[in-house]
C-alpha positions as MATLAB code, in Angstrom:
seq = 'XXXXXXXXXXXXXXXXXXXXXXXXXXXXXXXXXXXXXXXXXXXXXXXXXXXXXXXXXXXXXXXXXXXXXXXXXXXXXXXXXXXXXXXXXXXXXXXXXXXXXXXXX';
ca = [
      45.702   16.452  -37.083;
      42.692   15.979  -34.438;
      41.082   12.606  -34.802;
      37.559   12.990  -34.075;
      35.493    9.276  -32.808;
      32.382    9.442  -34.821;
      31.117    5.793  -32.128;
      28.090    6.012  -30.672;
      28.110    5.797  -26.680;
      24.500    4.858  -25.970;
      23.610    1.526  -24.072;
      19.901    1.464  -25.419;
      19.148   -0.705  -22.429;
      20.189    1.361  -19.929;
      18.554    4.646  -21.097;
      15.418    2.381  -21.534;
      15.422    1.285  -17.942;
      15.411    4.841  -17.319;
      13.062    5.932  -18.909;
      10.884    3.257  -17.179;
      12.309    4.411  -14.045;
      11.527    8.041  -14.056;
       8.308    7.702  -15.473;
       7.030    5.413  -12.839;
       8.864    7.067   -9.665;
       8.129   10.691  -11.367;
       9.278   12.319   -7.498;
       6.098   13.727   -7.219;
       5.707   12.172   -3.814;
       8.586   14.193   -2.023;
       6.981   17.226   -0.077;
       8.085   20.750   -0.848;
      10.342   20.735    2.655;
      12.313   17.259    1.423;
      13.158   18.566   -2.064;
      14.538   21.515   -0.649;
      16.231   19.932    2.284;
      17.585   17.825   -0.332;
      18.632   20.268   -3.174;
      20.592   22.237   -0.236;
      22.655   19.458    0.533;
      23.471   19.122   -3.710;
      23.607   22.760   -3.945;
      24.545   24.763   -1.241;
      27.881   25.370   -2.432;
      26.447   27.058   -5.587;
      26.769   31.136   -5.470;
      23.315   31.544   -6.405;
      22.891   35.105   -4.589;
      25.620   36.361   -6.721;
      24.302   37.412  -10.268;
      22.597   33.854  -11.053;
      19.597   35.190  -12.717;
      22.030   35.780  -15.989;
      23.550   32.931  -15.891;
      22.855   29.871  -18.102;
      22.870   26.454  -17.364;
      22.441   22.558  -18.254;
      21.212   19.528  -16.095;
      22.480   16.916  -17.695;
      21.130   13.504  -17.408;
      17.709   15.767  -15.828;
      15.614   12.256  -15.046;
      12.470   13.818  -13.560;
      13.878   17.666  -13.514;
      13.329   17.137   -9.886;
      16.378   19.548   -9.281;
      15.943   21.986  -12.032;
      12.487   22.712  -10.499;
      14.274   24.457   -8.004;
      17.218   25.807  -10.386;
      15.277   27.083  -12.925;
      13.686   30.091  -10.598;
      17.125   30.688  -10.513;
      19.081   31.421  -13.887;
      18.122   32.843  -17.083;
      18.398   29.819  -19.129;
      18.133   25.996  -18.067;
      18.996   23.647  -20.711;
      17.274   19.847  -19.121;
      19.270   17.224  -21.363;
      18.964   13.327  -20.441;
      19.419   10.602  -23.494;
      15.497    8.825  -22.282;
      12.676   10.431  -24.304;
      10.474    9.409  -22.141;
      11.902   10.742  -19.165;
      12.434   14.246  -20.516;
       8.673   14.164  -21.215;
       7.843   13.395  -17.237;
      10.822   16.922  -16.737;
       9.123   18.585  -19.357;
       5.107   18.080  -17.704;
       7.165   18.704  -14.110;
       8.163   21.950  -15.509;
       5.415   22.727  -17.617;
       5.335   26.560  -15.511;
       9.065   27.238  -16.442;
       9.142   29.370  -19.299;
      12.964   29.779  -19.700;
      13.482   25.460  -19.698;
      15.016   23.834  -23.134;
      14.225   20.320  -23.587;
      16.981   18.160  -25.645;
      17.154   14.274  -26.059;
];
């Protein structure tokens, strides 16, 4: 018999503070050479080259989407996931050109 926690792991304070976070310090202010100087050094060991275009994929806890800005050209399908409304909604205006972006809370 599998036992199945029905709890809910949510620190309401945390994910508020968040949310607060991202939507004041929305990473608009990197330049275009930073975020990719950056996203090389997160993701350089990804395969990208290799077929990506089909893949599908998930950032989870997205904050800003400051990464999947850069992943989403990338893969078929990028599912942006983080447990602040209010920060998805500063991912979702960051990514408002990305048609193949799913937005869950």
């Amino acid at each position: 018999m599998t036992l199945v926690a029905k709890t809910r792991n949510i620190d309401v304070d945390t994910v508020r503070g968040f949310g607060d976070e991202w939507t004041r310090f929305d990473q608009r202010q990197l330049s275009d050479a930073e975020r990719r100087e950056i996203f090389s050094m997160y993701f350089g060991i990804f395969p990208f080259s290799e077929g990506s275009h089909a893949w599908e994929g998930f950032d989870l806890g997205c904050g800003t989407g400051r990464w999947a800005a850069l992943v989403a050209p990338r893969v078929a399908t990028l599912h942006l996931i983080d447990a602040s409304s209010e920060a998805l909604e500063v991912a979702r205006r960051n990514l408002a050109g990305a048609s193949n972006c799913d937005f869950r809370c």
